[in-house]
C-alpha positions as CSV (number, residue, x, y, z in Angstrom):
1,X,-24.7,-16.6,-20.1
2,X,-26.9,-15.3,-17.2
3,X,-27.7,-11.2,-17.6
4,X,-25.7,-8.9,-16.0
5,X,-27.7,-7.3,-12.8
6,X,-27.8,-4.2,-12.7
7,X,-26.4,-4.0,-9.2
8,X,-23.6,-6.4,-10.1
9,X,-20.2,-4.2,-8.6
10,X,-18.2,-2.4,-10.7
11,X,-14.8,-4.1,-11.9
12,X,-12.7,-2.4,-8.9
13,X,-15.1,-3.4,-6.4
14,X,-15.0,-7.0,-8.1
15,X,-11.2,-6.8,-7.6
16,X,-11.6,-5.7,-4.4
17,X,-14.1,-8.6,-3.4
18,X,-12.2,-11.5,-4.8
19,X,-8.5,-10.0,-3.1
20,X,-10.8,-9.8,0.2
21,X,-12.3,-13.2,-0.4
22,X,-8.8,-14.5,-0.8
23,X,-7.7,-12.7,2.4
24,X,-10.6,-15.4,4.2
25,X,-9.9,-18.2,2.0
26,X,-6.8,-18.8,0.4
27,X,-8.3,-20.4,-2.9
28,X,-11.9,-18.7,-4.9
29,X,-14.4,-20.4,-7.6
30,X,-14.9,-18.6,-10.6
31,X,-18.1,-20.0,-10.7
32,X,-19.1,-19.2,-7.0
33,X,-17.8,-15.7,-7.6
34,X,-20.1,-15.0,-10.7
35,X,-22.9,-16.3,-9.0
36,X,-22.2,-13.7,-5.8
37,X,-21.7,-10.7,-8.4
38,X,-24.5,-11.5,-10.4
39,X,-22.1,-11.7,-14.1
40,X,-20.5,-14.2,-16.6
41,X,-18.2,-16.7,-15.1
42,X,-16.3,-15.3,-18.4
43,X,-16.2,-11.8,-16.5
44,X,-14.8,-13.0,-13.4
45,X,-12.1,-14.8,-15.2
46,X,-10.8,-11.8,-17.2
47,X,-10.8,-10.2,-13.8
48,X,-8.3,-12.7,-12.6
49,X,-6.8,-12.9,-15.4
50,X,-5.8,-9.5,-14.9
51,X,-5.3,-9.7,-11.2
52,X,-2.8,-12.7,-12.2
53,X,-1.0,-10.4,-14.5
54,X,-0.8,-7.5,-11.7
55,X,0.5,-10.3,-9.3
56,X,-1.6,-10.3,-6.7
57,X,-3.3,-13.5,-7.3
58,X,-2.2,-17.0,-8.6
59,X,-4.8,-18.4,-11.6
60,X,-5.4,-22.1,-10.7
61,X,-7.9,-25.0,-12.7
62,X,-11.4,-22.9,-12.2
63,X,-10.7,-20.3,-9.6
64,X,-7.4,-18.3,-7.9
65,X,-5.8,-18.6,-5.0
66,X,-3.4,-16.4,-2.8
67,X,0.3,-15.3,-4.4
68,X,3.1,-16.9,-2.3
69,X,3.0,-14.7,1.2
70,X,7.0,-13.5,0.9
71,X,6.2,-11.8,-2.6
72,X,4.8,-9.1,-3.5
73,X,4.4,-6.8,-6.9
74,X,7.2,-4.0,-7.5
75,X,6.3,-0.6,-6.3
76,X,5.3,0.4,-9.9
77,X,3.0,-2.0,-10.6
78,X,1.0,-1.5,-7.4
79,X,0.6,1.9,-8.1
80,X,-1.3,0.9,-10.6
81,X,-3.4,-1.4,-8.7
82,X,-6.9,0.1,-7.2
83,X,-5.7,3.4,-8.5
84,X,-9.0,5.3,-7.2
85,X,-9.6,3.7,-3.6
86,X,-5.6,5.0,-3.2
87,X,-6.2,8.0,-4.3
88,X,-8.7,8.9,-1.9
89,X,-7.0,7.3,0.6
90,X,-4.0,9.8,-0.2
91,X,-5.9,12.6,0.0
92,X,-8.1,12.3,2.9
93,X,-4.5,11.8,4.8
94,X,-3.4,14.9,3.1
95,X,-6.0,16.9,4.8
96,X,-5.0,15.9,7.8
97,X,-1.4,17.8,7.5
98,X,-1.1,20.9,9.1
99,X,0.6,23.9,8.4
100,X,4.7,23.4,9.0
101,X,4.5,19.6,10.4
102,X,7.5,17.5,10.1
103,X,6.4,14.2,8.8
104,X,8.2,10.9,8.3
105,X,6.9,8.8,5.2
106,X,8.0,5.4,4.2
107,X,8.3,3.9,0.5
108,X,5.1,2.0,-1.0
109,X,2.5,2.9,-3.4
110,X,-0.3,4.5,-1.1
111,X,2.2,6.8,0.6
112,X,3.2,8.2,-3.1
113,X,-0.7,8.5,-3.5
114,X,-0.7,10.3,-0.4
115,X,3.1,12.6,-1.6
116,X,0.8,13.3,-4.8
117,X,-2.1,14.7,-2.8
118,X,-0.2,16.6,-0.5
119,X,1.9,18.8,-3.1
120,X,-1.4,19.7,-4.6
121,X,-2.2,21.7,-1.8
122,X,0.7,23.6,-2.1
123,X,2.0,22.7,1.8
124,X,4.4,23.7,4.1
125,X,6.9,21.7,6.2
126,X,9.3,19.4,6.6
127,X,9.7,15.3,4.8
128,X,11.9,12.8,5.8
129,X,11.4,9.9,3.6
130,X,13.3,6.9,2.3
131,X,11.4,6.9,-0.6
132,X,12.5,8.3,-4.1
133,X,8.8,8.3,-5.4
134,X,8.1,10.2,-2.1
135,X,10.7,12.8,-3.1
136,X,10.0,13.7,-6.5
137,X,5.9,13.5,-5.8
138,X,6.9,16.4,-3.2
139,X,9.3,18.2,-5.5
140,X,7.8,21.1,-7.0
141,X,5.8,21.7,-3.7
142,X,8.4,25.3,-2.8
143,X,7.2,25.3,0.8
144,X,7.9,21.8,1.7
145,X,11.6,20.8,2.7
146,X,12.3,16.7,1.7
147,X,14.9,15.2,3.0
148,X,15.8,12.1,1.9
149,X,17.2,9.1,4.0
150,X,20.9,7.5,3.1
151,X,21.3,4.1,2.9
152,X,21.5,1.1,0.6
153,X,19.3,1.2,-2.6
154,X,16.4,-0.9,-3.9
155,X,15.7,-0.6,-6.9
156,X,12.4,-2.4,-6.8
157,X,10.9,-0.4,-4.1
158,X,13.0,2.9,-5.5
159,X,13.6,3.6,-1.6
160,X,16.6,3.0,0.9
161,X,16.8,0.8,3.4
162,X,19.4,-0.2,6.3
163,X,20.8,0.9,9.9
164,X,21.8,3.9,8.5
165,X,18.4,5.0,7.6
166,X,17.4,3.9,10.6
167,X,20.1,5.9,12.3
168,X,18.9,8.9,10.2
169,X,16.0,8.8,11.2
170,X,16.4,8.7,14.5
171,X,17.7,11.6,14.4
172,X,14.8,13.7,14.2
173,X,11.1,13.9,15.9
174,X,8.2,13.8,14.0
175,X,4.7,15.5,14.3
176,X,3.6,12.3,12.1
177,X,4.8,9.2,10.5
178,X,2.8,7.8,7.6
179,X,3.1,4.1,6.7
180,X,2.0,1.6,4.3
181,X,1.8,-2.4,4.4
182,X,1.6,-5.1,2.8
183,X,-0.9,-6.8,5.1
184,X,-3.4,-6.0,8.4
185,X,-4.9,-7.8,11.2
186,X,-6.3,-7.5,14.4
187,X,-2.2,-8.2,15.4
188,X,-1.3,-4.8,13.7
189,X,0.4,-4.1,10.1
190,X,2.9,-6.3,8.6
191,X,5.2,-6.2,5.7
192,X,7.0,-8.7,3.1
193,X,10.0,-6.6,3.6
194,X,11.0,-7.1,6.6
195,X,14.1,-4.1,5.9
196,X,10.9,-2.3,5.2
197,X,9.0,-3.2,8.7
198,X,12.7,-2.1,10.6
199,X,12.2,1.9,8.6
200,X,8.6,1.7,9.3
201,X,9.1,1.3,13.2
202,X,11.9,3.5,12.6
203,X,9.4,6.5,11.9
204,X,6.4,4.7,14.4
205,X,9.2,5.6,17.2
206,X,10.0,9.4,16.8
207,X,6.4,10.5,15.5
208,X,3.6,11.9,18.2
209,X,1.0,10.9,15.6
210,X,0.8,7.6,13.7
211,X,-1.3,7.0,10.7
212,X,-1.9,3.9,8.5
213,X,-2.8,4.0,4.9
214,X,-3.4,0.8,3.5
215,X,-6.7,-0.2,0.9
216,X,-9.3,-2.6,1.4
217,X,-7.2,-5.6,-0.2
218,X,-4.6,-5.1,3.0
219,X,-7.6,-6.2,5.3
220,X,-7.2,-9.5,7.4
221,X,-4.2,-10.2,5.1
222,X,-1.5,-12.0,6.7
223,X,2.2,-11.4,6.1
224,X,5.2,-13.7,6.8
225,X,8.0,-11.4,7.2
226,X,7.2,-9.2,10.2
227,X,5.1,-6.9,11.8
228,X,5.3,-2.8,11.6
229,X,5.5,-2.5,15.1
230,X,7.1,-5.4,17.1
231,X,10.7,-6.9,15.9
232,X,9.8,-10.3,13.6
């Protein structure tokens, strides 16, 4: 077993290197991954052991490759996923808030990062949001107002989806929307959802400000369903 350098990554950034190598490649080498972190072939194979169990990678004979592009972890478990990188991402959108802004936020596991973040600095405004985790992140923040979109329930997002959320929210102007995604490229976001993709152009359309908060891992990832801001 070669010795561990002591610049070898940490094991988030590990995770973070193997989902973006698998963003350029669609299958990885255990062995050529330990060589490139400078640990144990051992180490990278707990890591994808793990990253198998989170379900963002597929374990194969030696190596990983990509999960099947139209599936994706329940909302749960990807809150669990690169907890830390999310969490900053949350909270540097948080700062970006003003005073009394009405804001549009779609369901996904950055945007409750972001939900988190923002009740902890006690804010005031308005939330329109199809997303339970959303709403209850925001709930004991007294100064902000949440309303929360109708329409047909899923229960592995925990968010509605549907024309009439659509038709809710189109409704109402927005100083900001805030979207997540299950993939980026230089075409724009995309989503395995594609109900999800319809809410998040939904908000795109009535908000003067537009901001994406998506992790590393999204990065040059390509989704099937359909894009965040053109119809599929």
């Amino acid at each position: 077993m070669p010795p561990r350098s002591l610049d070898a990554p940490s094991k988030e950034q590990r995770h973070r290197r193997i989902l973006a190598a698998l963003a350029a490649d669609p299958t990885v080498r255990i062995s050529a991954l330990a060589a490139e972190f400078g640990v144990s072939a051992e180490t990278v194979r707990r890591d994808i052991e793990q990253l198998s169990r989170q379900g963002e990678v597929r374990r194969t004979y030696g190596g990983a490759s990509v999960t099947h592009a139209g599936l994706q972890p329940a909302v749960g478990q990807r809150e669990r996923m690169a907890v830390a990188e999310r969490a900053r991402i949350g909270a540097a959108a948080a700062a970006l808030v003003e005073p009394g802004a009405v804001l549009m936020v779609d369901a996904g596991s950055t945007t409750a990062h972001f939900a988190r973040a923002l009740a902890g600095r006690e804010p005031e405004g308005t939330v329109l949001t199809n997303s339970l985790g959303v709403a209850e992140a925001l709930a004991p923040a007294p100064g902000m107002r949440v309303l929360l979109c109708p329409g047909e329930f899923y229960a592995a997002e925990r968010a509605a989806y549907g024309p009439e959320t659509q038709a809710f929210l189109e409704r109402f102007n927005a100083d900001m929307a805030l979207i997540g995604a299950s993939g980026l490229t230089l075409a724009g976001p995309s989503d395995v959802e594609s109900r999800a993709a319809w809410v998040k152009r939904a908000m795109l359309g009535q908000a003067a400000r537009r901001v994406l908060l998506v992790d590393s891992g999204k990065s040059a990832r390509r989704i099937w369903s359909g894009s965040a801001t053109s119809p599929p």
